[in-house]
C-alpha positions in Angstrom: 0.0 0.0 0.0 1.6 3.2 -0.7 1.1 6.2 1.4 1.3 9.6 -0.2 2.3 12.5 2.6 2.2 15.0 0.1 -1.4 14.6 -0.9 -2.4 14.4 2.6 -4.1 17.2 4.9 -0.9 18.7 7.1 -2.7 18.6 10.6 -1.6 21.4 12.9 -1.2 20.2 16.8 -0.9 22.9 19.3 0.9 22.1 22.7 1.3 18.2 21.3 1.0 16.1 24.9 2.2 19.1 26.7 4.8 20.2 24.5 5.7 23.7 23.3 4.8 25.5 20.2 3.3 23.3 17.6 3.8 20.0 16.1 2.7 19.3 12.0 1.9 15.8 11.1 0.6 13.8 8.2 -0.8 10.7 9.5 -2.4 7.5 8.3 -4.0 5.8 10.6 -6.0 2.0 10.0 -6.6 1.2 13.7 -3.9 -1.2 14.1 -0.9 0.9 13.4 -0.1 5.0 12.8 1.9 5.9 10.3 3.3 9.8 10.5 5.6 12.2 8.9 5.8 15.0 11.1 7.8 18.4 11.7 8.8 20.1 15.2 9.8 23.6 14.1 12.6 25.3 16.5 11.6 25.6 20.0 8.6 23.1 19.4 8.5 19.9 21.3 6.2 16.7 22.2 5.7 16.6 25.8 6.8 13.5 27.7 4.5 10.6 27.3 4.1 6.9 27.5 3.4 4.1 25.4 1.1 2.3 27.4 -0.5 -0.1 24.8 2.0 0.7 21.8 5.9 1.5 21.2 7.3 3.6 18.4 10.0 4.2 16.3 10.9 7.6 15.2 13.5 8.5 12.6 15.1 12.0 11.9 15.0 13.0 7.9 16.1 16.5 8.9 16.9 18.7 11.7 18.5 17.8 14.5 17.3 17.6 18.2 16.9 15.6 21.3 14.8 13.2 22.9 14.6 12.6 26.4 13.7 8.8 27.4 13.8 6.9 30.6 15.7 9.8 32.3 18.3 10.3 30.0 19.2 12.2 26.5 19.4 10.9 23.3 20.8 13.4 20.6 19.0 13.3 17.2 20.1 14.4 13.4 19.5 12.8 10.2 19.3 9.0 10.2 18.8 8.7 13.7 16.4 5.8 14.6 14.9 6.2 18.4 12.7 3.3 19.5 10.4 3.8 22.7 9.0 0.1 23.8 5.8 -0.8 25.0 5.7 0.6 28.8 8.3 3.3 28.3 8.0 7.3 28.1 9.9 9.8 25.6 9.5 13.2 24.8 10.9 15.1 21.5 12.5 18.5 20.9 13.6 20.6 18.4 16.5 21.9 20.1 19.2 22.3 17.5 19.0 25.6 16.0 16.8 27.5 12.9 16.0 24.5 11.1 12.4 22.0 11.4 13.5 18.7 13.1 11.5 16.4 10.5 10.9 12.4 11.3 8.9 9.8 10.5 6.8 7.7 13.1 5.7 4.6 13.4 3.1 3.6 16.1 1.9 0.2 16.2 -1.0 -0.8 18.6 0.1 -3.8 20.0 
C-alpha cells in the first residue's frame, strides 16, 4: 500500500502532549498501526508521554534535536532511529538551531 504524505491534509497540533509551540503531522491511521511524517519547528516539542499499549519508532529525515527517554538524553540528526517500547516514556524536541526537526513515526497498537 503506498502512502502519499504529500497529498495528505498537514494537521496542525498545538501544545502536542504538553509540549511547546506546535507539532505538524501527516498521518495515516487504520486502527492497528499510525503511520506519520511529522515536523517540530525550532523551539517546538512533544511533551513527555508513555506508550502504554504501543511502542514507536521515530526517525530524523532532517533537523536535529533531542529526545529525552527513561531519564536520560538521546541526541537526534539525520538518520537517527529512536525506538520507545511498549511501557516506556519519551518526549521530542527541536533543540538544535533554525532548522524544522523532520521524522517519520511509526506507532503500532500492540
Amino acid at each position: 500500500m503506498l502512502i502519499e504524505f504529500d497529498k495528505m491534509e498537514t494537521a496542525v497540533i498545538p501544545q502536542m502532549r504538553g509540549g511547546e509551540k506546535e507539532a505538524r503531522m501527516e498521518l495515516f491511521n487504520d486502527g492497528a498501526c499510525k503511520i506519520m511524517r511529522g515536523r517540530l519547528i525550532p523551539g517546538a516539542t512533544i511533551g513527555m508521554h508513555t506508550h502504554d499499549t504501543s511502542s514507536e519508532i521515530i526517525y530524523i529525515l532532517s533537523g536535529k534535536g533531542r529526545i529525552l527517554y527513561d531519564g536520560g538524553c538521546e541526541p537526534l540528526e539525520p538518520g537517527s532511529c529512536h525506538y520507545c517500547p511498549k511501557g516506556h516514556a519519551h518526549s521530542l524536541m527541536n533543540d538544535g538551531g533554525t532548522e524544522d526537526l523532520c521524522f517519520f513515526a511509526v506507532v503500532p497498537e500492540q
